[in-house]
Phi, psi and omega in degrees: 000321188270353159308278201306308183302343181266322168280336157295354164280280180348286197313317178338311184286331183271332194284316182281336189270334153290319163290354161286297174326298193288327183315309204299303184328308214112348194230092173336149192247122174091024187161157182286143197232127179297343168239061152259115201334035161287132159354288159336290166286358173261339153304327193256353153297358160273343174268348062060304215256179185283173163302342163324270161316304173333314209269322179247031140255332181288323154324290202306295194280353154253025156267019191250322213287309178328282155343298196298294174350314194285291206302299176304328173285305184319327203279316158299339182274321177305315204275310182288330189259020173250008200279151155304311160307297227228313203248221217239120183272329210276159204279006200240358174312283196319306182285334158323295190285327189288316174296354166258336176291320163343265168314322188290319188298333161260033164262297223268005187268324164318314211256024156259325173304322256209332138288319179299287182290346176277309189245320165112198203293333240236308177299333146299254171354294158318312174277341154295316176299334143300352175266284314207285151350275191316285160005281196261347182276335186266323145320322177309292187293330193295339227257302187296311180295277208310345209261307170331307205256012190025071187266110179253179171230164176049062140078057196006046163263343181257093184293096193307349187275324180304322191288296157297321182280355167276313178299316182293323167309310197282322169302322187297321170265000182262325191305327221256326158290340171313310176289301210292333187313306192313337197269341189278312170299308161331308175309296224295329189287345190262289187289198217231157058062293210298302196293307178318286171319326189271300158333313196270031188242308207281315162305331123021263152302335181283329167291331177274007168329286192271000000 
């Protein structure tokens, strides 16, 4: 009798520390668990959280979106102004052009200032990002017709395609602390001190993925 009673405790004990185990996993023993790691339920624990996290996962991912953006324009632009054709072969285009970004980068940081105090963050931000877009799609379409039709100035010594890809280098490297300031300043103004810390790490990585 104190046999049985003791191997019915035993099991007890094992039945209970395996529906712990599997509860803590997610996966539950006999039935479904609201938090077992489905598509689904994490679609619907996210929708969950407060409008905070709403709003800075929705940054993080277009300072994610931002990022990926920059990095494919860096890569064309760099690939067109080191070209034979289209950029600059002489040793000194390259630090020339990297000494205008400087300055370009603060005209466009005025005209944000300027936006900022006119309309406010979120509406700034929009039209810098849509400044940013427009821009660079347009230097783009300008760089290939100009390339096409080989339209030069002064007696074809000045190639007008050189002139957009000296221009698109120097924006494609000045446009891009303009967006990413704005988006760490939104977080940083959402979260907390407290938060921030635990956080900014993680956002961080999640933006730089791609």
């Amino acid at each position: 009798m104190t046999i049985s009673a003791g191997a019915a405790a035993a099991d007890s004990v094992a039945s209970a520390s395996a529906a712990t185990v599997a509860t803590l996993r997610g996966v539950p023993v006999g039935g479904f668990s609201p938090y077992s790691p489905t598509p689904l339920n994490l679609v619907t624990r996210v929708m969950k959280l407060p409008p905070k996290a709403h709003s800075v996962m929705a940054m993080t991912s277009a300072m994610a979106l931002h990022f990926g953006g920059y990095e494919f324009a860096r890569s064309a632009n760099m690939a067109l102004f080191t070209s034979t054709q289209t950029g600059f072969t002489g040793p000194t285009a390259f630090p020339l052009a990297m000494a205008c970004v400087s300055p370009f980068s603060v005209i466009l940081l005025m005209g944000y200032g300027r936006e900022l105090e006119r309309n406010g963050p979120r509406v700034a931000l929009r039209h810098c990002t849509l400044l940013s877009i427009g821009v660079i799609s347009s230097l783009g379409i300008l760089i290939s017709y100009l390339e096409r039709n080989n339209i030069k100035l002064f007696g074809g010594k000045v190639a007008l395609a050189k002139v957009a890809v000296w221009s698109s280098f120097v924006f494609q490297n000045a446009y891009a602390h303009l967006l990413y300031t704005q988006h760490w300043s939104f977080i940083g103004s959402v979260l907390t001190p407290s938060q921030g810390a635990t956080w900014f790490a993680s956002i961080a990585g999640m933006s730089s993925i791609t």
